[in-house]
N, CA, C and O atoms as a Tinker XYZ file with bonds, in Angstrom:
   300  protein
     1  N     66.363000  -33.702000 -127.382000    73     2
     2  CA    66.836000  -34.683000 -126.414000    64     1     3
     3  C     65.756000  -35.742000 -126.290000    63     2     4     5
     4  O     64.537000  -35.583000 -126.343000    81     3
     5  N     66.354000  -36.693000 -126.140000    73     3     6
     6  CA    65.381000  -38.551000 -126.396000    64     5     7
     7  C     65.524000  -39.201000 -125.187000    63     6     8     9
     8  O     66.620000  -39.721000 -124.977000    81     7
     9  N     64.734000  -39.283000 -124.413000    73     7    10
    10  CA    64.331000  -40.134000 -123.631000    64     9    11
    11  C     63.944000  -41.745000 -123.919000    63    10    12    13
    12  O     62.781000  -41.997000 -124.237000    81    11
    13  N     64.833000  -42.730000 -123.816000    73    11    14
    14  CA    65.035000  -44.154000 -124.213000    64    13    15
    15  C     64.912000  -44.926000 -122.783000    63    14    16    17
    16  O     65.769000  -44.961000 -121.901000    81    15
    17  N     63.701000  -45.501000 -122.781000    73    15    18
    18  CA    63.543000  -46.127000 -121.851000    64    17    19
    19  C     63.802000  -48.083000 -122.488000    63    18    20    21
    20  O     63.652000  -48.395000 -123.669000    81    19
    21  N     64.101000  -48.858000 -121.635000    73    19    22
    22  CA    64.742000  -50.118000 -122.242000    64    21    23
    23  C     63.634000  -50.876000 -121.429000    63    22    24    25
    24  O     63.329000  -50.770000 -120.241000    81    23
    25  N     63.074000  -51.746000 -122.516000    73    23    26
    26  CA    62.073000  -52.546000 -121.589000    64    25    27
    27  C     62.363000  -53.749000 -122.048000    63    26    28    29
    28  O     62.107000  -53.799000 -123.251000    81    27
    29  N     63.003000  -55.259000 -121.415000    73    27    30
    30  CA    63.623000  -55.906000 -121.668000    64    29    31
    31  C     61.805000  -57.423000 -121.586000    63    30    32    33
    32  O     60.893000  -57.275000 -120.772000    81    31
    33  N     61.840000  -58.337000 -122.392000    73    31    34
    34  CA    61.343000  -59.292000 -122.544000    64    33    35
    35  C     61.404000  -60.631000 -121.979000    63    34    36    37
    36  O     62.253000  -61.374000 -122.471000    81    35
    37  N     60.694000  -61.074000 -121.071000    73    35    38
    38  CA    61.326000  -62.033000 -120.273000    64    37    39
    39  C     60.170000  -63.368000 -120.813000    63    38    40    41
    40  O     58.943000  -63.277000 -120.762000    81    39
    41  N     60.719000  -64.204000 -121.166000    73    39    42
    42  CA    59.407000  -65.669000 -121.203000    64    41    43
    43  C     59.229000  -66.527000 -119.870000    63    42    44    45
    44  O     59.982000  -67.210000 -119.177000    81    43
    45  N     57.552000  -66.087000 -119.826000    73    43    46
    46  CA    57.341000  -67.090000 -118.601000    64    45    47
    47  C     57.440000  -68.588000 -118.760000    63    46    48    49
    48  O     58.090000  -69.008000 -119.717000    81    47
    49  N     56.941000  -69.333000 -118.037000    73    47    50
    50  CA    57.055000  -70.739000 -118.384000    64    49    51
    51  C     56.035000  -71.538000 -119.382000    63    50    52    53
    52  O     55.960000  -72.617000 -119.970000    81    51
    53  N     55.281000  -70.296000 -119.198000    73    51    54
    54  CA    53.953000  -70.891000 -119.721000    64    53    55
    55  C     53.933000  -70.399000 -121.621000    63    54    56    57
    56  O     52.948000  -70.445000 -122.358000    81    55
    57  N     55.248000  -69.988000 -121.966000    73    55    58
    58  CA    55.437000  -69.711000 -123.387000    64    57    59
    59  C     55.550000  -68.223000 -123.422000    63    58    60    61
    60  O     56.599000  -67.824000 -123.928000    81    59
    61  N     54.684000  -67.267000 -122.988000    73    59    62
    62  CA    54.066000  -66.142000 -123.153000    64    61    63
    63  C     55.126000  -64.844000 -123.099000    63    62    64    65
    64  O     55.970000  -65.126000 -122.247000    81    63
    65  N     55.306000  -63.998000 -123.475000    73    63    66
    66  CA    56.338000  -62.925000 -122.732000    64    65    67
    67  C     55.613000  -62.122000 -122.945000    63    66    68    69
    68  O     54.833000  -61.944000 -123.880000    81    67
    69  N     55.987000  -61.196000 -121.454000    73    67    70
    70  CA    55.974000  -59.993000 -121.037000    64    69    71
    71  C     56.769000  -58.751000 -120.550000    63    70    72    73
    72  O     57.896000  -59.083000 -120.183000    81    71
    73  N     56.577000  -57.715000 -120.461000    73    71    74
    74  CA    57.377000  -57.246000 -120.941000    64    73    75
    75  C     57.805000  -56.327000 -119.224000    63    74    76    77
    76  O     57.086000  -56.268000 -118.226000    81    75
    77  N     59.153000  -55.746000 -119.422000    73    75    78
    78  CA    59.703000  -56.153000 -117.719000    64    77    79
    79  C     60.079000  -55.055000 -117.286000    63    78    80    81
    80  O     61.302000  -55.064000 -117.429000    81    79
    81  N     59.805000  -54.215000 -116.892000    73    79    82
    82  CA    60.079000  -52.988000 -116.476000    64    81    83
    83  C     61.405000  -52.531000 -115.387000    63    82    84    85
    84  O     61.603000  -51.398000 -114.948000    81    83
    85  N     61.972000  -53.394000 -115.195000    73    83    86
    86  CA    62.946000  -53.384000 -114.464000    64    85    87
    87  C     64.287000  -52.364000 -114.388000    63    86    88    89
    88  O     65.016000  -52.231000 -113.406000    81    87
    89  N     64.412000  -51.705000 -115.638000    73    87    90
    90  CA    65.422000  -50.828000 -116.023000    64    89    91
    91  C     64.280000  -49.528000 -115.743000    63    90    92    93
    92  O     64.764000  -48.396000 -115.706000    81    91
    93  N     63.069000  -49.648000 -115.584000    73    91    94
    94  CA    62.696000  -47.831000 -115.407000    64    93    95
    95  C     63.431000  -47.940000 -113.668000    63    94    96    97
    96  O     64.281000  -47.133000 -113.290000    81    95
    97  N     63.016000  -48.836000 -112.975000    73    95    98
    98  CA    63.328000  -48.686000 -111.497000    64    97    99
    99  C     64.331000  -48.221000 -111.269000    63    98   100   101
   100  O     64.358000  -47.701000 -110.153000    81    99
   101  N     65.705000  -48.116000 -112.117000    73    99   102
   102  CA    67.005000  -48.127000 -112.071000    64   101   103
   103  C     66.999000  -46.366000 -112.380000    63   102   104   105
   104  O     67.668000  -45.586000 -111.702000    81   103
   105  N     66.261000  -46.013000 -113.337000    73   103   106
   106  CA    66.370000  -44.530000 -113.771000    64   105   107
   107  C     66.441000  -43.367000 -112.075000    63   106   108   109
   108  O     65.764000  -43.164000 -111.066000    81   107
   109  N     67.434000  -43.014000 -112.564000    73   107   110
   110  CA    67.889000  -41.761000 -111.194000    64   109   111
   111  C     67.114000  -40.617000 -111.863000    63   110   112   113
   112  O     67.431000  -39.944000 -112.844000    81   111
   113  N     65.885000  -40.559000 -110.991000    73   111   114
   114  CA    65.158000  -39.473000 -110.708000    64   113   115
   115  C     65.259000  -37.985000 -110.899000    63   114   116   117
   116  O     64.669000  -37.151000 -111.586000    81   115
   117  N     66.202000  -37.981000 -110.055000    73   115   118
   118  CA    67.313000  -36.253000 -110.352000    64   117   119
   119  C     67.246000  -36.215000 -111.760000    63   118   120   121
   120  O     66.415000  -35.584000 -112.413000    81   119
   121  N     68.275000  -37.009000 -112.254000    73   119   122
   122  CA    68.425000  -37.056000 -113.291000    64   121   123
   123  C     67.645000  -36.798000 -114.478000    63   122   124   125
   124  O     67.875000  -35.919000 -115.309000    81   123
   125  N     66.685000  -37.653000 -114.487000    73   123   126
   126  CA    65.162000  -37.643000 -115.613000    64   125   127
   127  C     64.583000  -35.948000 -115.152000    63   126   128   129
   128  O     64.295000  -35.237000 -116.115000    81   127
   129  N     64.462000  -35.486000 -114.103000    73   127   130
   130  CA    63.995000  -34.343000 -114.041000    64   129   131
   131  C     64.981000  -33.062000 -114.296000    63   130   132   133
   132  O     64.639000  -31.894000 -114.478000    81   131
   133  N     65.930000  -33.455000 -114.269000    73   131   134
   134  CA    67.077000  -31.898000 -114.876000    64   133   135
   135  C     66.964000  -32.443000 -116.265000    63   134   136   137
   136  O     67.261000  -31.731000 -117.224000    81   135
   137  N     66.677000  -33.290000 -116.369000    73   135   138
   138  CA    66.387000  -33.393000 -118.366000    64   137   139
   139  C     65.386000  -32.768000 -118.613000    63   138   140   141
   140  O     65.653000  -32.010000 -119.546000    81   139
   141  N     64.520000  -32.671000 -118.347000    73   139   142
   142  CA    63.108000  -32.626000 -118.468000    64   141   143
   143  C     63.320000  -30.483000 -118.343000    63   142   144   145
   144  O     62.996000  -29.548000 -119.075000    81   143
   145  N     63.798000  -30.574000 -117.433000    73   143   146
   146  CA    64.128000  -28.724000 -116.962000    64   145   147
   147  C     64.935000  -28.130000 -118.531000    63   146   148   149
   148  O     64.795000  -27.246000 -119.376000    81   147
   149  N     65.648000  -29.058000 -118.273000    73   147   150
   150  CA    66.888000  -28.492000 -119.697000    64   149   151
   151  C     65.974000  -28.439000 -120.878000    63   150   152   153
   152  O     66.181000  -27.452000 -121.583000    81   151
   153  N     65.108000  -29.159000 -121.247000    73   151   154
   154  CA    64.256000  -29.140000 -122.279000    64   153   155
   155  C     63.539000  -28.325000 -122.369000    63   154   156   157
   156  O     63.225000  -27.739000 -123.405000    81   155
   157  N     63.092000  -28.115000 -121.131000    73   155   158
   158  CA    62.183000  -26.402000 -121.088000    64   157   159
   159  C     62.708000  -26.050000 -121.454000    63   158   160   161
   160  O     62.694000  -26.256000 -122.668000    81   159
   161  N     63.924000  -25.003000 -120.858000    73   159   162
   162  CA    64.909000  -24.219000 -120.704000    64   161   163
   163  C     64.775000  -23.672000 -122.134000    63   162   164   165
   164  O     64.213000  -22.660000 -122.553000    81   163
   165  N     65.789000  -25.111000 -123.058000    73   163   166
   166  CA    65.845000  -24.918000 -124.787000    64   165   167
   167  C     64.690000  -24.224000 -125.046000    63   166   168   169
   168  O     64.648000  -22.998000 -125.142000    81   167
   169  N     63.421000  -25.223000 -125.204000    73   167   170
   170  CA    62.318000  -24.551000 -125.617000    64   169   171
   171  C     62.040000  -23.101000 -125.704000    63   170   172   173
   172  O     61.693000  -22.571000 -126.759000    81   171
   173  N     62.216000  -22.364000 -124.418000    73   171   174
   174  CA    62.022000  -21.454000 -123.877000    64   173   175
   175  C     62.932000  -20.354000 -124.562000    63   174   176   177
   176  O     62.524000  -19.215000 -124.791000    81   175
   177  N     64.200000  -20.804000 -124.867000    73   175   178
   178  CA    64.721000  -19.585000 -125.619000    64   177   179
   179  C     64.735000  -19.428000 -126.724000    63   178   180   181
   180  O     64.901000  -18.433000 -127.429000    81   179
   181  N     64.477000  -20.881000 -126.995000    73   179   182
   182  CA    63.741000  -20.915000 -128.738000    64   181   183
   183  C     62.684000  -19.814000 -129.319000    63   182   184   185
   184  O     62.670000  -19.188000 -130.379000    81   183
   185  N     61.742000  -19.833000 -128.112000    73   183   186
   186  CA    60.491000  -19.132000 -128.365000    64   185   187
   187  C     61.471000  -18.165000 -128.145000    63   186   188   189
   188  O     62.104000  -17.890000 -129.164000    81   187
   189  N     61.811000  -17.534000 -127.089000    73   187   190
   190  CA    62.165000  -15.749000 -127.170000    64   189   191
   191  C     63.285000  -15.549000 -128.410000    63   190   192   193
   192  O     63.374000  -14.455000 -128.968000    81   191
   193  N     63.890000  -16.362000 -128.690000    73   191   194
   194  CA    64.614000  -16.260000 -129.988000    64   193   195
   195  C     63.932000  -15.773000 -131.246000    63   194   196   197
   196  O     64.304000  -14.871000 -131.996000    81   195
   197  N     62.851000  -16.551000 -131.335000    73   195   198
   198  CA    61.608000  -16.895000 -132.644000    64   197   199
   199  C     60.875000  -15.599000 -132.027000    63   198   200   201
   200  O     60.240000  -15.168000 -132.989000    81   199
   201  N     60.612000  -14.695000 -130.859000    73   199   202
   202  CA    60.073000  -13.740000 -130.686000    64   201   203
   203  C     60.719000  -12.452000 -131.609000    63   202   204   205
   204  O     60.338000  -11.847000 -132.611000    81   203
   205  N     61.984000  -12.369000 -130.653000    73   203   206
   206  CA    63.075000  -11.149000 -131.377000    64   205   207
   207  C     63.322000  -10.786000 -132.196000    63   206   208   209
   208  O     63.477000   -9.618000 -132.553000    81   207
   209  N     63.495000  -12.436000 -133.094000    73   207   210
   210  CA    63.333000  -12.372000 -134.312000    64   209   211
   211  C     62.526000  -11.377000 -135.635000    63   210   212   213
   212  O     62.858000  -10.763000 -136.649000    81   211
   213  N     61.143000  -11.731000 -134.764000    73   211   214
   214  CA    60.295000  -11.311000 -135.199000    64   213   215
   215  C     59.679000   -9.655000 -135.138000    63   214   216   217
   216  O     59.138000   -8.922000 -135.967000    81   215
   217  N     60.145000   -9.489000 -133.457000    73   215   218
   218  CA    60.391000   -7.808000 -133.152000    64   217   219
   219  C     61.337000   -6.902000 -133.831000    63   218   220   221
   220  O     61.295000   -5.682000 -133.676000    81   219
   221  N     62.285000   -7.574000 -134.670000    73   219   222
   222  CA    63.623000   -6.501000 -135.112000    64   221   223
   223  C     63.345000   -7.107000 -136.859000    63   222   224   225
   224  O     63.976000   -6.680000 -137.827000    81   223
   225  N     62.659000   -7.783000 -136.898000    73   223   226
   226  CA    62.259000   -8.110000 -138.559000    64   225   227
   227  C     60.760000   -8.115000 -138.935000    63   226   228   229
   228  O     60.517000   -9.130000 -139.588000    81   227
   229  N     59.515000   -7.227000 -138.725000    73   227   230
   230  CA    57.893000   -7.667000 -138.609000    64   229   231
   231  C     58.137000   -7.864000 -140.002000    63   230   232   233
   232  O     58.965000   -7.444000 -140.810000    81   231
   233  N     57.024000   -8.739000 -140.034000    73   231   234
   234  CA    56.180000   -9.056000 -141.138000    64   233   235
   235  C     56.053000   -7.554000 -141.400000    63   234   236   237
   236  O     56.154000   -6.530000 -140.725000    81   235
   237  N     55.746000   -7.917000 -142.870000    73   235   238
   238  CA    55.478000   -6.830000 -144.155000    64   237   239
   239  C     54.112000   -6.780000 -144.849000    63   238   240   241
   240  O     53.646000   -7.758000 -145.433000    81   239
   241  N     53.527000   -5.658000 -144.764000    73   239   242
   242  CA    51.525000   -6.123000 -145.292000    64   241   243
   243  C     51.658000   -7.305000 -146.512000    63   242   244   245
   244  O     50.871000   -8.240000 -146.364000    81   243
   245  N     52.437000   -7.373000 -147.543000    73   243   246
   246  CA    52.432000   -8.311000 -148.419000    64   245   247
   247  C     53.350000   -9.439000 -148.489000    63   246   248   249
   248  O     53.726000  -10.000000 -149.518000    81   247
   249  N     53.795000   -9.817000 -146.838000    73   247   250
   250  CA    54.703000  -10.711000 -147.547000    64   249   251
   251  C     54.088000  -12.466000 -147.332000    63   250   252   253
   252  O     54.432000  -13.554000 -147.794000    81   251
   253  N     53.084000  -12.025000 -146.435000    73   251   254
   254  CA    52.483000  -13.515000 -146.913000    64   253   255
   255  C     50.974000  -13.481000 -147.708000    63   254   256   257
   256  O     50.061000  -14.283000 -147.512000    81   255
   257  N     50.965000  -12.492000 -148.529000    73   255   258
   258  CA    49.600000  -12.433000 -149.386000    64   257   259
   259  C     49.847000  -13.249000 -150.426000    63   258   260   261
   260  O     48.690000  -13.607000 -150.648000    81   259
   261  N     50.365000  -13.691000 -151.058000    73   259   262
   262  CA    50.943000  -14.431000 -152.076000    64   261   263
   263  C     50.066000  -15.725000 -151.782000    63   262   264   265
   264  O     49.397000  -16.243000 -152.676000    81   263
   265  N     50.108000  -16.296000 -150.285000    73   263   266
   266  CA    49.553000  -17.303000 -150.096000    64   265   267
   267  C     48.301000  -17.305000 -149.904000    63   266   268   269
   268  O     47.712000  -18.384000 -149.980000    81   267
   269  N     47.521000  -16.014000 -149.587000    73   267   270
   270  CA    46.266000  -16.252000 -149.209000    64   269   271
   271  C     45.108000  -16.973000 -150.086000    63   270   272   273
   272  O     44.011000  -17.211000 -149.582000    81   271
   273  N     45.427000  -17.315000 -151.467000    73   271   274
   274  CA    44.758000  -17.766000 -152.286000    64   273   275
   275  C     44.756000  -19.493000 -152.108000    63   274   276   277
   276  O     43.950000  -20.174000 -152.742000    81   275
   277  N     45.774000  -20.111000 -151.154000    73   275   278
   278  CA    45.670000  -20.930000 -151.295000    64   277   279
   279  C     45.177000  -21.732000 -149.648000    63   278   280   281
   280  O     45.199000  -22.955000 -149.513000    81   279
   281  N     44.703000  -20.645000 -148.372000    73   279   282
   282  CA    44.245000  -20.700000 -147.228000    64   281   283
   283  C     42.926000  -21.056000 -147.271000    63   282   284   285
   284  O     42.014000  -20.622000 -147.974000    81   283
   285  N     42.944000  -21.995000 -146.338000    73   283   286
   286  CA    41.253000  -22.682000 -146.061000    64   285   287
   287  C     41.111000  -22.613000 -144.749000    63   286   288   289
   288  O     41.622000  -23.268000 -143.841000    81   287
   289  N     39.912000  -21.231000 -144.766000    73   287   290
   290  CA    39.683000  -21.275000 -143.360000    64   289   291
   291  C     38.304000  -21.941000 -143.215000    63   290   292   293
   292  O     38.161000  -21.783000 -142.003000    81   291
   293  N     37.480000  -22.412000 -143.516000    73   291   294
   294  CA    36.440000  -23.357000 -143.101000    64   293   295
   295  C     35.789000  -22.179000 -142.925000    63   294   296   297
   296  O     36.344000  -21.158000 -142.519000    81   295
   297  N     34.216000  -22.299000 -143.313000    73   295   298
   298  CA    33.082000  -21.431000 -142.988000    64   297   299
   299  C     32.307000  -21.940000 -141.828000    63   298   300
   300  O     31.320000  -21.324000 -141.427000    81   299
């Protein structure tokens, strides 16, 4: 989920533009924060998903040795 904030360009008189914040003022609060919850939320069962996963399938002593030849752990 994308959070699109609209920041609209206004020219002063003096040539110059800046840039106008006028549409965050408009953003309903509630709103931006049950987004923000829901995103946890996802996250959150992602991870216990990506946990379970992992509890009802472990890793195997060799199944990522294959790669260790190509790991750089820095001395």
């Amino acid at each position: 989920i994308g959070v699109y904030m609209i920041v609209e360009a206004k020219k002063m008189t003096n040539g110059f533009f800046i840039p106008m914040v006028d549409e965050l003022k408009k953003i309903n609060k509630k709103h931006f924060l049950i987004k923000i919850e829901i995103v946890d939320y996802q996250a959150d069962q992602l991870e216990s998903k990506h946990k379970l996963g992992y509890l009802s399938k472990p890793v195997t002593s060799n199944e990522f040795s294959s790669w260790e030849n190509e790991q750089v752990w820095g001395d």
